[in-house]
NUMARMI-171576 format. One line per 2 residues: for each residue x, y, z of C-alpha. Coordinates in Angstrom, 3 decimals. Each point is the difference from the previous one (the first is absolute). Example, Ala and Ser with C-alpha at 12.3 -4.5 7.8 and 13.67 -1.06 7.14 Angstrom:
2
12.300/-4.500/7.800 ~ 1.370/3.440/-0.660
END
This chain:
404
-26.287/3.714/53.173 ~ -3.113/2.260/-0.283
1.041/3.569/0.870 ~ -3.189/1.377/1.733
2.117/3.429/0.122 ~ 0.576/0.674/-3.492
-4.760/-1.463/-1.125 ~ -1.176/2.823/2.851
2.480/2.557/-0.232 ~ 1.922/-0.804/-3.303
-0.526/0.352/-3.565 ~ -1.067/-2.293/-2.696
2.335/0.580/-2.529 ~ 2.831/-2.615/-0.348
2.857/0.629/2.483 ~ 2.912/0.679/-0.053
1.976/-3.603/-0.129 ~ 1.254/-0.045/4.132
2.888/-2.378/-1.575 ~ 1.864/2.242/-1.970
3.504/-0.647/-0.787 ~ 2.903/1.664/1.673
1.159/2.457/-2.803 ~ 1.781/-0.377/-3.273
-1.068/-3.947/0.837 ~ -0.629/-1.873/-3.837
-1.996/-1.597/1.872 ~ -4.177/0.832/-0.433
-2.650/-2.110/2.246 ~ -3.316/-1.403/-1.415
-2.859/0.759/1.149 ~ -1.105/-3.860/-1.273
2.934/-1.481/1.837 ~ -0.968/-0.832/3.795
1.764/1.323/3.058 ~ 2.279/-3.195/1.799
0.050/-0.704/3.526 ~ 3.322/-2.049/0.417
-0.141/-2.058/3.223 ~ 3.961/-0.210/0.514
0.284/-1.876/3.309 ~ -2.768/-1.835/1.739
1.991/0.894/3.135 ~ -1.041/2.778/2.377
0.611/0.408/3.721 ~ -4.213/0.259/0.475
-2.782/-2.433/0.917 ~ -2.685/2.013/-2.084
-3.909/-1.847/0.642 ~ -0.470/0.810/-3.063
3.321/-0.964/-2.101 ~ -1.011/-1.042/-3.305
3.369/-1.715/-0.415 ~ 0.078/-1.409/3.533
3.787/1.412/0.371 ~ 1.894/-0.821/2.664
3.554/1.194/1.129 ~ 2.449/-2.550/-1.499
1.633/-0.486/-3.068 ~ -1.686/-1.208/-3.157
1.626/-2.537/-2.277 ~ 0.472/0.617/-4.096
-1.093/3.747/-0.014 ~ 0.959/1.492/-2.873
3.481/1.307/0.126 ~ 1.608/3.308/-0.827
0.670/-1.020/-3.395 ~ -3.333/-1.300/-0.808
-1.593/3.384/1.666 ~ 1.920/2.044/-2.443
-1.129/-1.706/-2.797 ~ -3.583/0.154/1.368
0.215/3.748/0.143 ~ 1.501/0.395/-3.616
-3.189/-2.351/-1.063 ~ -2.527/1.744/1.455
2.120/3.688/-1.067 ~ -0.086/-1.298/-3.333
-4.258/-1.095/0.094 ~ 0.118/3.891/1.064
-2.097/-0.563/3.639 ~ -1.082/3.358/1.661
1.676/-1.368/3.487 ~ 0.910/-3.009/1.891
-0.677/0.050/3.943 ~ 2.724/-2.266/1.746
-1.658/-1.296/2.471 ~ 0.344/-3.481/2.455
0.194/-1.441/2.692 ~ 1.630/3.460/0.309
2.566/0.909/-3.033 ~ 2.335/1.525/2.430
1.555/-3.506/1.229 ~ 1.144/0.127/-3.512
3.433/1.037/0.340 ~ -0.034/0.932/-3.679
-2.800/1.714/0.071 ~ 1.565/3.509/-0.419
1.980/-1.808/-2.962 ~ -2.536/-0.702/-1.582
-1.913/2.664/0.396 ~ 2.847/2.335/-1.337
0.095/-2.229/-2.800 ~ -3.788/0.543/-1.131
1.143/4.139/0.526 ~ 2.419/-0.828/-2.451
-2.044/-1.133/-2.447 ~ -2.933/2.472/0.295
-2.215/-2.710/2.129 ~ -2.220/1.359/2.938
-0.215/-1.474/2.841 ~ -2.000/0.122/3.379
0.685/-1.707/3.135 ~ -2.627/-1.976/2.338
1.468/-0.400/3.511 ~ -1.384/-0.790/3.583
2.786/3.260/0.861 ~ 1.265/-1.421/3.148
3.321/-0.500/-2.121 ~ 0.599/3.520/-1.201
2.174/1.756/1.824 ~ 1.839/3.594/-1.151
2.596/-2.133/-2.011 ~ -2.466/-1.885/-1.530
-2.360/2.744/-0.748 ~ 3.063/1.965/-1.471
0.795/-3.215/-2.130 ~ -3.061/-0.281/-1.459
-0.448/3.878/-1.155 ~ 3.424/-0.285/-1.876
-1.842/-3.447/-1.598 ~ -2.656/1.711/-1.598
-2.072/-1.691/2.264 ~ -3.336/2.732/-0.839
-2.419/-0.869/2.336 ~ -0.170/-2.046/3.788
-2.874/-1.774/0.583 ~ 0.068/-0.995/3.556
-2.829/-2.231/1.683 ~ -1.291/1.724/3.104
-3.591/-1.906/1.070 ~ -0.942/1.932/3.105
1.457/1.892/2.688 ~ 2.512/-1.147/2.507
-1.064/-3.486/1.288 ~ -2.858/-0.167/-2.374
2.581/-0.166/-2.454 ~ 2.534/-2.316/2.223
-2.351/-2.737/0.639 ~ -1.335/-0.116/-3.715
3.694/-0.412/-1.088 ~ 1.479/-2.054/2.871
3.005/2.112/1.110 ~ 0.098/2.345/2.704
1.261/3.142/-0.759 ~ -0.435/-0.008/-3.730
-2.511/2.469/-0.213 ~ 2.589/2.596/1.224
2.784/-1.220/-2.070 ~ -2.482/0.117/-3.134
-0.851/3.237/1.212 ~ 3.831/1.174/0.151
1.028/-1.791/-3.510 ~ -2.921/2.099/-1.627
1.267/3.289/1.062 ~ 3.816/-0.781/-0.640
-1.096/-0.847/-4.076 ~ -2.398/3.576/0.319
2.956/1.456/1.412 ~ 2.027/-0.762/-2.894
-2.136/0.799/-2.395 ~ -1.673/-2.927/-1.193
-4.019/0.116/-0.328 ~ -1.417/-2.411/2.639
-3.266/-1.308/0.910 ~ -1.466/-2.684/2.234
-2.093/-3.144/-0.714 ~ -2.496/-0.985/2.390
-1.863/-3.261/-0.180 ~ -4.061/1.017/0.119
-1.548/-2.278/2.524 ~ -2.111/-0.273/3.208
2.978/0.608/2.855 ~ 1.466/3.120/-2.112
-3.256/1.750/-0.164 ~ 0.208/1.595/2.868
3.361/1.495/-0.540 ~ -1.294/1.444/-3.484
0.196/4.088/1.342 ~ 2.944/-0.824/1.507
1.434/-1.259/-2.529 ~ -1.328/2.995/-2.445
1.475/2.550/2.648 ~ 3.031/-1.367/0.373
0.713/-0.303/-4.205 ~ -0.718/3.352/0.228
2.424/1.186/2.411 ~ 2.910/-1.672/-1.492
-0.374/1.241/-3.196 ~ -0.516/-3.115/-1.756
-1.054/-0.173/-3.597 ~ -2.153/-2.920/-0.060
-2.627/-2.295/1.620 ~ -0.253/-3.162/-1.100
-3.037/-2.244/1.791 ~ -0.235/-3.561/-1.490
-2.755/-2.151/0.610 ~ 0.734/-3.711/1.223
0.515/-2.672/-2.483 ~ -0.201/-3.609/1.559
3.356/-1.343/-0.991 ~ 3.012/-0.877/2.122
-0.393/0.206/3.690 ~ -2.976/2.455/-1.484
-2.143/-2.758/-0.435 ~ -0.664/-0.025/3.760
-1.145/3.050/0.312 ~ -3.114/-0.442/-1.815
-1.812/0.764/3.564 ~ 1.808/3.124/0.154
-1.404/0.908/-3.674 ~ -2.282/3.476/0.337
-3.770/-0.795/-0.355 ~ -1.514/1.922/-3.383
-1.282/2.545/1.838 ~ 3.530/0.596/2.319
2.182/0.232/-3.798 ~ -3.015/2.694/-1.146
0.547/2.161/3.244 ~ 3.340/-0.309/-0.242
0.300/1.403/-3.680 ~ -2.393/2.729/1.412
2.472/1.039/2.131 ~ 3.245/-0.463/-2.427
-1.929/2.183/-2.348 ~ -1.059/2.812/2.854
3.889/-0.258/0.486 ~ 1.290/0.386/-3.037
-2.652/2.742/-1.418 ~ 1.295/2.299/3.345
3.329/-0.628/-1.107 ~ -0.397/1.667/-2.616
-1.692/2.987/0.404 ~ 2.819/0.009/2.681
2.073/-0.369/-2.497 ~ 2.033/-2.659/1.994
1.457/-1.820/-2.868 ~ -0.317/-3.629/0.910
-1.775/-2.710/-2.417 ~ -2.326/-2.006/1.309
-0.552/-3.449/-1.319 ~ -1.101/-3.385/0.380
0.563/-3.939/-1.150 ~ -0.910/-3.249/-0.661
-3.719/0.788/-0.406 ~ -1.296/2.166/-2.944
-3.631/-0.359/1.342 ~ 1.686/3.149/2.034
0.090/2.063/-3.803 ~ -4.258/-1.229/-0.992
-0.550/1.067/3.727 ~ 1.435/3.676/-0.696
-1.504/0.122/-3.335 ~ -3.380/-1.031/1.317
0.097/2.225/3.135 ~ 1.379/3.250/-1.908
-2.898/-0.695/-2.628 ~ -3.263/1.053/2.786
2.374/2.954/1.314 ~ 2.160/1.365/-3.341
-1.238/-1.399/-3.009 ~ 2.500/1.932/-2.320
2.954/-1.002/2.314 ~ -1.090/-3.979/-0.121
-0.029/0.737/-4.085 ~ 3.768/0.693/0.454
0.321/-3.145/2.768 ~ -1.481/-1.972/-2.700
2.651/0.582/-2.649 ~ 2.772/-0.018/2.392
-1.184/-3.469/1.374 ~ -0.939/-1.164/-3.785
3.779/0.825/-1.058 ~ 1.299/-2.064/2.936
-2.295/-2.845/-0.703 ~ -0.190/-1.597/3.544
2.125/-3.075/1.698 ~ 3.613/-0.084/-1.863
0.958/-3.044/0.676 ~ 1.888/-1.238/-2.849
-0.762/2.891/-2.110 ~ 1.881/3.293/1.001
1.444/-1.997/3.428 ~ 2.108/-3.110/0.319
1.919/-1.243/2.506 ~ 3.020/-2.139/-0.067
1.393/-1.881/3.221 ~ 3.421/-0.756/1.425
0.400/-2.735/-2.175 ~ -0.756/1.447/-3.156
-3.431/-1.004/-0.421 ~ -2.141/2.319/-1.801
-3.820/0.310/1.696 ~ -2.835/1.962/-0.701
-0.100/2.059/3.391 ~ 1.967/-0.750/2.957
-2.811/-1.928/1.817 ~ -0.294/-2.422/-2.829
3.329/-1.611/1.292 ~ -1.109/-3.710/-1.116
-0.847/0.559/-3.500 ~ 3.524/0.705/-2.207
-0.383/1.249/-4.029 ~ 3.665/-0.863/-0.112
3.763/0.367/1.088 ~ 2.168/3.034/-0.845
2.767/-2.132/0.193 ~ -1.390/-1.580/-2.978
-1.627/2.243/-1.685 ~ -0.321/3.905/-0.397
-2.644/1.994/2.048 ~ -1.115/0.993/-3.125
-0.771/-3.506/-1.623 ~ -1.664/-1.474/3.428
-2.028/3.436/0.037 ~ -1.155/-0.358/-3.668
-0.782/-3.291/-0.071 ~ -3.233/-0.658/-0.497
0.048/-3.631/-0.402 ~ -0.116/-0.440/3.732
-3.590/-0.615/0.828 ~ -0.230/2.690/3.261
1.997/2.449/-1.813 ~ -2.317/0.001/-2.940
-3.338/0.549/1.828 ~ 1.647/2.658/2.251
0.947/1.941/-3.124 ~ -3.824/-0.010/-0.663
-1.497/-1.559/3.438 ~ -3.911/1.314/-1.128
-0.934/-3.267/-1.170 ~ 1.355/-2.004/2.512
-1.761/1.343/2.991 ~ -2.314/-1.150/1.623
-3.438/0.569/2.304 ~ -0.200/3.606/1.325
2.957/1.298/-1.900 ~ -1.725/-1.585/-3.337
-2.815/2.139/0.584 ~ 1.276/3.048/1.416
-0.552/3.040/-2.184 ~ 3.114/1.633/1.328
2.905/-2.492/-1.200 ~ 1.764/2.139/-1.715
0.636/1.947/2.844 ~ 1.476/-2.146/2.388
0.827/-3.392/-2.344 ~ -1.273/-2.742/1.900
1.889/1.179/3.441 ~ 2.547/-2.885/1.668
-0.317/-3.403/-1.478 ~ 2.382/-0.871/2.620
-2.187/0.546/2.657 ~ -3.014/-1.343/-1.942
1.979/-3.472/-0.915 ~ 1.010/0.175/4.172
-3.581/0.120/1.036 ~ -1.707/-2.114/-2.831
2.819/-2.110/-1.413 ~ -1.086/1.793/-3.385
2.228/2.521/-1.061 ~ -2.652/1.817/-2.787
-2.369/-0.025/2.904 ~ -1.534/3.467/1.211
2.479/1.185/2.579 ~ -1.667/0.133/3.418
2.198/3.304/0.793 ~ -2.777/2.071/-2.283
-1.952/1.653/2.578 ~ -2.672/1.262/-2.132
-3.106/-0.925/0.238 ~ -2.173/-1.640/-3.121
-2.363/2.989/0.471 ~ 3.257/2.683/0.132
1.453/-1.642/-2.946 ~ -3.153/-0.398/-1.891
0.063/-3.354/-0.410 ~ -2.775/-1.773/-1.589
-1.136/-4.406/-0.042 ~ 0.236/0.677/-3.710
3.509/-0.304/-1.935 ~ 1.793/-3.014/-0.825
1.904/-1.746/2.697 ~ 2.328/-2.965/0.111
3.133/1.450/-1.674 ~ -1.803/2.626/-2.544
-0.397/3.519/1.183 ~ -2.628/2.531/-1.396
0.552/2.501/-2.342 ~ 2.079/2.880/1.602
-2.131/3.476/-0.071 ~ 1.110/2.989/1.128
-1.457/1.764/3.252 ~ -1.493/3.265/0.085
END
């Protein structure tokens, strides 16, 4: 997640950890250690077009059980993660999911919920406060039927709508997720206006990956120069939030060309700000896909994001998280750890990969059937990036320099 908020408006010293534990916890998260996205049901009650997991609403066989969740929290409390998003399908056709959930309070664990909101009513919103649940995420792309027809339910923008305010209402920080493509555009100051008057603390706009049902919306992608007038806008946004001081974080996903764009942008207009964007985007390091992000699914399976559904590093029925995680002898995990020398073509040469570490190489493997390919999502041109015919290509990247 690149926070374009905190590299215009923020400062560059290290942050405050947002995954503090509740309290007298013993329990300290590492920085090293990455956040977990737990996919606990496949099942959800919405025909997304862009469903990475291609949920549908029925049951799924051989999810793991209560049982087996518990002991997956205690692992992944005891590897010290910052947070672990529940997520789906959508995690609240888990009946247990406030059981578990209270379980992971008891044991100092953070956790975040990732919903489609058309299931939260007051008692669930009330459930989920006394959880620890610290943060909604609710997926909201568009307005009204904008948002109906891109999730194939009638009405669900205005349940969404009504499950966000119930978990503000209690309390809990909420935000939206909106996927960043051609038929949401329009619905952009809409959708700034309305975060705005709900009081919502975040903005979360994630650009498409093609997996899932996403794969066929490749058409619906947003041409290079669509994705740079959109960030022109989400940073106009978020700059006159601020001096508003209307506190609500703007960020994006799934494409850290977005972070080089900023930092190349803010470099003609602020030079001594784009020094700060530098070492904010420098101590992220770009795409964290199997770094400081992981993903495990319904069954167990540990994955490298949630989009790379059909490669597995290993079982957590069989292993702990932190053995999969740290296991190096896996072939993907080990160049992902250090991916610089894998890469290949435009990423190879680009002067800027430490910034945004070689973007998706799921969408690059969709479009190329190479998965250390350059991703097609950059939207930078060769001139913009400052890419030369010189460098080394076919799996050997040039030596990193820094930018001034």
């Amino acid at each position: 997640m690149l926070r374009i908020t905190e590299l215009l408006c923020g400062s560059d010293q290290d942050p405050e950890t947002p995954s503090r534990q509740k309290e007298g916890s013993s329990l300290t998260p590492s920085a090293q250690n990455p956040v977990v996205i737990w996919n606990m049901t496949r099942r959800c009650n919405l025909h997304c077009l862009h469903c990475y997991s291609q949920s549908q609403d029925r049951a799924y066989a051989d999810e793991l059980t209560t049982d087996e969740g518990k002991r997956l929290i205690a692992d992944l409390g005891r590897y010290r993660i910052p947070v672990v998003v529940l997520s789906g399908g959508d995690p609240l056709y888990r009946e247990d999911l406030y059981t578990l959930a209270e379980y992971a309070q008891d044991l100092g664990v953070r956790c975040a919920l990732s919903t489609n909101g058309t299931l939260i009513d007051a008692t669930a919103a009330k459930r989920l406060r006394l959880a620890g649940i610290t943060y909604v995420g609710v997926s909201l792309d568009g307005i009204g039927q904008v948002h109906d027809r891109f999730r194939g339910m009638q009405g669900s923008f205005a349940l969404a709508l009504q499950g966000l305010r119930l978990s503000r209402d209690e309390g809990i920080k909420v935000g939206i997720r909106t996927a960043l493509c051609r038929r949401i555009l329009p619905d952009l100051p809409a959708i700034f206006d309305m975060a705005e008057n709900e009081k919502l603390d975040r903005l979360y706009f994630s650009h498409l990956v093609y997996a899932g049902r996403g794969a066929g919306l490749v058409h619906d992608d947003l041409l290079p120069e669509e994705k740079q007038g959109a960030l022109d806008y989400l940073m106009q946004r978020a700059v006159d939030f601020h001096r508003r001081g209307v506190k609500i974080e703007v960020t994006t996903g799934n494409n850290d060309a977005d972070g080089v764009y900023v930092y190349l942008k803010m470099r003609r207009s602020d030079p001594v700000r784009a020094q700060s964007i530098l070492r904010l985007l420098k101590r992220q390091g770009g795409n964290s896909s199997g770094t400081s992000l992981a993903n495990i699914d319904s069954l167990g399976n540990v994955h490298a994001d949630p989009f790379w559904s059909h490669y597995s590093f290993g079982n957590v029925r069989e292993r702990s998280f932190a053995a999969i995680w740290e296991d190096t002898a896996d072939p993907v995990m080990r160049v992902l750890k250090d991916r610089s020398r894998a890469l290949k073509g435009r990423c190879a040469r680009c002067p800027h990969l430490e910034l945004c570490g070689g973007n998706s190489r799921v969408r690059a493997e969709a479009t190329t059937g190479d998965q250390w390919a350059s991703d097609p999502g950059c939207y930078l041109s060769d001139e913009e990036l400052g890419i030369s015919s010189d460098g080394k290509e076919n799996g050997r990247a040039v030596t990193l320099t820094s930018v001034h």
